[in-house]
KEFIRO-937382 format. One record per residue (C-alpha): x negated, z, y. Coordinates in steps of 0.001 Angstrom, whole numbers. Layout:
N
- X,Z,Y
...
//
This chain:
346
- 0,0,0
- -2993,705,2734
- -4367,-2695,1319
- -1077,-4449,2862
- -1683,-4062,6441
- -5240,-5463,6609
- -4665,-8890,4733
- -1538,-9309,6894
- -3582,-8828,10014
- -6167,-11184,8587
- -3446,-13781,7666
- -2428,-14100,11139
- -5722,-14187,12277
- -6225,-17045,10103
- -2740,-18796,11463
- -4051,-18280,14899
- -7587,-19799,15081
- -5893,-22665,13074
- -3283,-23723,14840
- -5338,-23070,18267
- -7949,-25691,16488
- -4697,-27882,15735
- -3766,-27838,20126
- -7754,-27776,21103
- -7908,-31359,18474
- -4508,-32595,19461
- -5127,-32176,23080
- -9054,-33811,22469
- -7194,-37081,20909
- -4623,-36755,23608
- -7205,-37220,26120
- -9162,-39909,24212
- -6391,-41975,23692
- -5425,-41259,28515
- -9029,-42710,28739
- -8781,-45851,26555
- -5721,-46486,27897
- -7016,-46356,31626
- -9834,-49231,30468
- -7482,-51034,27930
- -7408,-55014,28146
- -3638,-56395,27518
- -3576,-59891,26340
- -510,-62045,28031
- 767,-65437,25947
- 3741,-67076,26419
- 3419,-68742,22774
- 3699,-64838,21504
- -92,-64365,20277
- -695,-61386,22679
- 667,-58141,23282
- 3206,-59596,25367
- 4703,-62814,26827
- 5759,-62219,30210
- 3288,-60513,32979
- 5999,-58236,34375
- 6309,-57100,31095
- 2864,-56244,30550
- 2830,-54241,33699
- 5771,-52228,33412
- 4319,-51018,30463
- 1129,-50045,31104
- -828,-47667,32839
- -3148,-47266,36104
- -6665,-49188,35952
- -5605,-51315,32678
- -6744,-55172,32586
- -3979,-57824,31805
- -5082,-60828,30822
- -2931,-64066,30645
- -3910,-66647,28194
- -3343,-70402,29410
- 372,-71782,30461
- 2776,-71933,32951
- 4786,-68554,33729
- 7818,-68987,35880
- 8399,-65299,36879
- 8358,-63104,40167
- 5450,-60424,39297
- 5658,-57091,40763
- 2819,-55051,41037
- 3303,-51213,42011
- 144,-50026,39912
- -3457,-50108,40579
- -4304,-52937,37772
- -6279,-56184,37104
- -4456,-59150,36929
- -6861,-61830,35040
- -6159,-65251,34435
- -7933,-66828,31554
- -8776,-70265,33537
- -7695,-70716,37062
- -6617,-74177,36986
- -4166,-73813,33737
- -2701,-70298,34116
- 73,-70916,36342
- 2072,-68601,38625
- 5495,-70809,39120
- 8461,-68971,40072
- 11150,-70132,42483
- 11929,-66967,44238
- 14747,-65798,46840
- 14408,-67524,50154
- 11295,-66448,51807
- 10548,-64104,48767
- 7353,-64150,47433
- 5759,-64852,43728
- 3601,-61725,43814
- 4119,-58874,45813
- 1317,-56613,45691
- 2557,-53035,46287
- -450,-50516,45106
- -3682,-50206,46063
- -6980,-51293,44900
- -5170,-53921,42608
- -7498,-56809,41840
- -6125,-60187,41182
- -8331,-62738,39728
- -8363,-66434,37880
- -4724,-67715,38613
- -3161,-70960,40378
- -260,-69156,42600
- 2833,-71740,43911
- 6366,-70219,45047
- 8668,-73547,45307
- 11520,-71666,47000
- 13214,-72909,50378
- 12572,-70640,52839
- 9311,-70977,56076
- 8234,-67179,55000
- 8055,-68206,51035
- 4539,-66721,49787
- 3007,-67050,47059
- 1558,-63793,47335
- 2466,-60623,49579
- 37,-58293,50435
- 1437,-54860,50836
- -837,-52446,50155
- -4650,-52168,51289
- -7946,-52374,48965
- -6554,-55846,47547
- -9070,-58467,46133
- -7757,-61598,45369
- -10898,-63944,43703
- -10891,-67583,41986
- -7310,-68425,42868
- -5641,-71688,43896
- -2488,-70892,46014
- -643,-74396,46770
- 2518,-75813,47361
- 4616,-72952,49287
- 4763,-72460,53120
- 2470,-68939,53150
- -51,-69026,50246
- -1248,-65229,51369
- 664,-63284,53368
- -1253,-60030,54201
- 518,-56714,55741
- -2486,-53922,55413
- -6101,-53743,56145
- -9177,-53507,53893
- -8257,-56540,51947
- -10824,-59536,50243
- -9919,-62612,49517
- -12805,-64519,48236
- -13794,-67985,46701
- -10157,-69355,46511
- -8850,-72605,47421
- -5390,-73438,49654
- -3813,-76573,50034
- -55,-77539,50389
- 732,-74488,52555
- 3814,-75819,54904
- 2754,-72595,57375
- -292,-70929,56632
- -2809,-70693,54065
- -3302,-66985,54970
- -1460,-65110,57117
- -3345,-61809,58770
- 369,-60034,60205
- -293,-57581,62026
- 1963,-55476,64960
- 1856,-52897,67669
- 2787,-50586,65141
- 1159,-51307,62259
- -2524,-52744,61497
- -3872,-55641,59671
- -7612,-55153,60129
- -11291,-55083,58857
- -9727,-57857,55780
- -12449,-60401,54944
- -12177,-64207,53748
- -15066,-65491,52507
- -15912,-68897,50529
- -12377,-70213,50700
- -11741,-73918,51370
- -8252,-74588,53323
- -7000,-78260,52829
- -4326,-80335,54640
- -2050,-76666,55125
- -401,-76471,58332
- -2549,-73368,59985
- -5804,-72803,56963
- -5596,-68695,58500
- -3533,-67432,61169
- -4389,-64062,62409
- -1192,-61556,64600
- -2280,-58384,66052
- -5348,-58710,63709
- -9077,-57487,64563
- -12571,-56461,63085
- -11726,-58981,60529
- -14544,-61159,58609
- -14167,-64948,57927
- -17166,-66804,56118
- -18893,-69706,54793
- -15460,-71373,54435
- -14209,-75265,54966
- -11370,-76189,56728
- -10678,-79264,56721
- -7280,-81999,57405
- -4997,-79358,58320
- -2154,-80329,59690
- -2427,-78125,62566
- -4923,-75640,63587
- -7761,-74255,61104
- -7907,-70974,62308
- -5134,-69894,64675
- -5314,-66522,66139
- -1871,-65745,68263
- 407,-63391,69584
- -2184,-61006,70465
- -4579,-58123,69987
- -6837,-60560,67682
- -10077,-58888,68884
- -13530,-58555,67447
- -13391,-60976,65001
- -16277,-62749,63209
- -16042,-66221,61868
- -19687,-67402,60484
- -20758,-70189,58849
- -17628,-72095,58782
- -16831,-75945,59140
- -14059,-77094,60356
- -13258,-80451,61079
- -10428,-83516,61182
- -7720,-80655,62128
- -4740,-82471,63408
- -4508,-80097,66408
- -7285,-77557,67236
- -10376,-76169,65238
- -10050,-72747,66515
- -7550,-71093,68788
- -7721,-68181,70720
- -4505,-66475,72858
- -5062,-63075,74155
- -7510,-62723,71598
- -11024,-61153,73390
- -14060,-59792,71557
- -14664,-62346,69069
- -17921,-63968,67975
- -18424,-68025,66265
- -21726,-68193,65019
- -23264,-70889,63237
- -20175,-72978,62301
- -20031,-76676,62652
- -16514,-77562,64542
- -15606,-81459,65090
- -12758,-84100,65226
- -10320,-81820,65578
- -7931,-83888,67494
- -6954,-81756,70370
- -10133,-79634,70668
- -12240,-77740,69024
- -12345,-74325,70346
- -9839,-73531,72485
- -9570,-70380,74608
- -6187,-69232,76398
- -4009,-66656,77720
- -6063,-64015,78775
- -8791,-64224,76477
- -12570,-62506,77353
- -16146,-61931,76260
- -15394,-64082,73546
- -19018,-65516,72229
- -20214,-68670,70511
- -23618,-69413,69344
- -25326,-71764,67011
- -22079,-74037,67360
- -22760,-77822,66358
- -19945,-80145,67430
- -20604,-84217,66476
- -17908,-85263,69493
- -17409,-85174,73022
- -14109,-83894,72727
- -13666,-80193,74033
- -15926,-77941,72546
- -14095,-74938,74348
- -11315,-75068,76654
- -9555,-72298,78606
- -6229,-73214,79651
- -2975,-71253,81196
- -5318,-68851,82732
- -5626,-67507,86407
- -8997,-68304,87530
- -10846,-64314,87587
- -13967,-63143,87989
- -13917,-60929,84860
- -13082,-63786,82375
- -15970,-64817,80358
- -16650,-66271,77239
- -20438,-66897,76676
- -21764,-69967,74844
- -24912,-70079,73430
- -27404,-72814,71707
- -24347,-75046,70732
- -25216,-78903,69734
- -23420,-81736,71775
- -21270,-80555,74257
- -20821,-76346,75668
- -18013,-76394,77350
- -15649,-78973,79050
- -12542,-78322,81390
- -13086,-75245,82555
- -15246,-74823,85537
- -13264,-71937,87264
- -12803,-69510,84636
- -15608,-69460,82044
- -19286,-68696,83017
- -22286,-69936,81411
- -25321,-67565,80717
- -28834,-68739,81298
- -29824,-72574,80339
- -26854,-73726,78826
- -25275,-74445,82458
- -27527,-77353,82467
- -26298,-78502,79195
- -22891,-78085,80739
- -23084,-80227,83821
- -24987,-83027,81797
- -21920,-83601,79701
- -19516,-83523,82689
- -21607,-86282,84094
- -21690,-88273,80256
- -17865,-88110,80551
- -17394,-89270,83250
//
């Protein structure tokens, strides 16, 4: 009878430690299983040899930093993204975003950050002149190897801190990208860099939009402007290493936009100008410009003369400046420049 007590104290002893081991291995596998599902690639197919055959699908069921991958084919759905996730194509030019959406509805709304789209041709064949093919609503968004075509906004972007990188727009009734920014609400410090913009209305069109980055791309037969910065507030902006050329309109356009630096871009035949400056627009630089024409390199119009306008230009090729004597001023030897094309013209 004393025995009893003891090996009933030792039994639960021995129930204890074993069904604490049982949690402590249960919530080890628990936790292996979180991480591999955080780095898990899901395969796409539309032919049913993946893990699923619609995108959205994929998505909805997966969790936060997973990789979907979408084999080869044509997928006519709206994809929305609310997770932080990588959305791969398996080859850009045959994995094929084709929805007709709502009127001016998008194909892709992005709606997380830090989600990283990759590999995909992007078109949105819905009436509308706001029909995207993708919409940009949260920041941290890289978009990379893409062809957006065919749809009147190929990009629209609503947030800051966004890269769009080595991707190629053509068909784009209004914009290729749109930077939209307002008063309220800021669309800044994005960057656009190897991109080539061809026969779209505007190749990038910047609203309320500053401290953005746009380099080493090619604009070229646009129907309109190649890069179009209006409304206003679009200030301290960098566009390097660009060429534009045979835009319908204007190369560049500037309204109320001040701050903002050309370097080293080649701008020509662009059939209304090149660079053109308006509506209160200041200490706007350009340097290391080469222009092949004698059409205007830079051209401020709809602007009181004043004394604090200025937009300095800088070692350009061909011609400066042309048509605005009263409101620009010319630093240093490039006046000279200046005054020998006024006298070629004429």
């Amino acid at each position: 009878m004393k025995g009893k007590p003891i090996r009933t104290t030792l039994l639960l002893t021995i129930l204890f430690l074993a069904s604490e081991i049982t949690i402590a291995g249960n919530t080890q596998a628990e936790h292996i299983i979180s991480t591999n599902n955080e780095n898990q690639i899901i395969t796409v197919d539309k032919n049913g040899e993946g893990d699923y055959t619609t995108i959205q699908e994929a998505i909805n069921n997966t969790l936060e930093g997973s990789t979907i991958y979408v084999k080869t084919g044509t997928y006519n759905e709206i994809i929305i993204i609310k997770k932080n996730i990588n959305l791969i194509g398996e080859d850009k030019d045959k994995t094929i975003i084709n929805p007709i959406s709502g009127k001016n509805k998008y194909a892709i709304r992005v709606g997380a950050p830090e989600v990283k789209i990759s590999k995909l041709s992007i078109t949105n064949g819905a009436p509308g002149l706001y029909t995207t093919g993708i919409y940009v609503s949260a920041s941290n968004t890289e978009i990379e190897d893409c062809n957006i075509y065919d749809t009147p906004i190929g990009i629209a972007v609503w947030t800051s801190n966004n890269n769009i990188n080595n991707c190629n727009f053509w068909g784009c009734k209004d914009e290729g990208i749109a930077f939209l920014g307002s008063t309220n609400s800021k669309c800044d410090n994005n960057k656009v860099t190897s991109c080539t913009f061809y026969k779209n209305c505007d190749g990038i069109e910047l609203q309320y939009s500053s401290n953005n980055i746009i380099a080493n791309c090619e604009f070229c037969e646009n129907t309109h402007t190649g890069i179009n910065a209006i409304a206003s507030s679009n200030n301290k902006n960098t566009i390097s290493n660009c060429t534009i050329y045979n835009s319908q309109v204007n190369g560049i356009y500037l309204s109320s936009s001040s701050d903002n630096q050309i370097i080293d871009c080649t701008i020509s035949d662009n059939k209304d100008g090149n660079i053109i400056t308006t509506k209160n627009s200041y200490n706007n630089e350009i340097k290391n410009t080469k222009s092949n024409t004698y059409k205007t390199e830079l051209t401020t119009e709809e602007n009181p003369a004043s004394s604090k306008q200025q937009n300095n230009i800088r070692k350009n090729t061909k011609n400066g400046i042309l048509n605005a004597i009263s409101n620009i001023k010319i630093n240093n030897y490039d006046i000279l420049l200046f005054y020998m094309h006024i006298a070629m013209f004429f």
